[in-house]
C-alpha positions, -999 to +999 in steps of 0.1 A: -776-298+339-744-299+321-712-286+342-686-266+323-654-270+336-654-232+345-679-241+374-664-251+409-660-287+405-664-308+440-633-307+457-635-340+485-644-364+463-607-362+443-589-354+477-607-386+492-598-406+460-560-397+460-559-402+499-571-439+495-546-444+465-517-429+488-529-452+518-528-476+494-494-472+474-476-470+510-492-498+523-480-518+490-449-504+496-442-515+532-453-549+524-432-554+495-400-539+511-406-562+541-408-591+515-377-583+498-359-577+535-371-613+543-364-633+503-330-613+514-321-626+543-331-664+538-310-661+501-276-646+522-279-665+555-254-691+547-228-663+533-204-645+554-193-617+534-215-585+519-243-600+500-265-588+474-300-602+459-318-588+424-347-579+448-325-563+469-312-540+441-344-534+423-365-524+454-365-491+453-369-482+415-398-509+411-413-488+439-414-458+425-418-472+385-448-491+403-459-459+420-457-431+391-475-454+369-504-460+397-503-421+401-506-411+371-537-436+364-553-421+389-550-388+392-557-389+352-592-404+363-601-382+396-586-349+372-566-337+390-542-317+374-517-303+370-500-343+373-466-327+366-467-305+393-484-326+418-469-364+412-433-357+413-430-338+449-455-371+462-435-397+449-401-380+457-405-364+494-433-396+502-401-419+518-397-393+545-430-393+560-440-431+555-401-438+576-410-417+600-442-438+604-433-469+599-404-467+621-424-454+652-457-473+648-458-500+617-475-503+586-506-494+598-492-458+603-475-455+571-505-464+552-522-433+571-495-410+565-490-420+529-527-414+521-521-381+543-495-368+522-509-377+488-547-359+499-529-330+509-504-325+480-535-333+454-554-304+475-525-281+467-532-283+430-566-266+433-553-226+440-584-221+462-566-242+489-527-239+473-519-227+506-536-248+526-521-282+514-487-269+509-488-259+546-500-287+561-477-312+541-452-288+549-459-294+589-461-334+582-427-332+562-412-313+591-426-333+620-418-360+598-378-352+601-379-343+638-392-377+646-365-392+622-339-371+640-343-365+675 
């Protein structure tokens, strides 16, 4: 039987798919900004004064360069749509969530809450459960900042 894409199209399977690429991406993340923290510390130990490495300064936009281009392959493949909509809001609120994490329990925490927040903005782009995602990574964001904060 051949499915038009007017038919319901399973649901899980894409959330499940982005989940596991956001556990994945913040994992990636934490390891290679604990990297660069380290490469940066043994290449300004013997200075005294403010120091700066090329990893130091090219962290944060090969993170997110790294991440939009694994986003976009993979929400392309799972079809999820609309990317424009969905991609920018992950990638640009994701560092609040996966500090709060990592800060309070490690890696393993921000790998949970980075596949967290990807499953449950990707379920926001089906409007059957629009309000459903945007609420719950609405309550993650802002748990997210009282932990940061209090």
């Amino acid at each position: 039987m051949n499915t038009s894409y007017a038919d319901p199209q399973p649901v899980v399977p894409r959330v499940f798919g982005a989940a596991v690429a956001g556990a994945v991406l913040a994992y990636g993340a934490c390891w290679f900004f604990a990297w660069v923290n380290h490469h940066s510390e043994q290449a300004c130990e013997t200075t005294d004064g403010f120091c700066f490495t090329w990893w130091g300064l090219t962290v944060v936009p090969l993170t997110f360069t790294t991440a939009l281009i694994i986003l976009i392959a993979v929400y392309k493949r799972l079809r999820i749509r609309p990317r424009i909509a969905v991609i920018p809001p992950t990638l640009v609120l994701a560092p609040i969530p996966l500090a709060a994490a990592q800060t309070n329990a490690g890696w393993w925490a921000a790998a949970l809450t980075g596949g967290a927040w990807a499953s449950l903005l990707a379920l926001a782009s089906w409007r059957r459960y629009r309000i459903l995602g945007l609420s719950a990574a609405a309550a993650l964001l802002l748990a997210s900042l009282v932990v940061l904060y209090r």
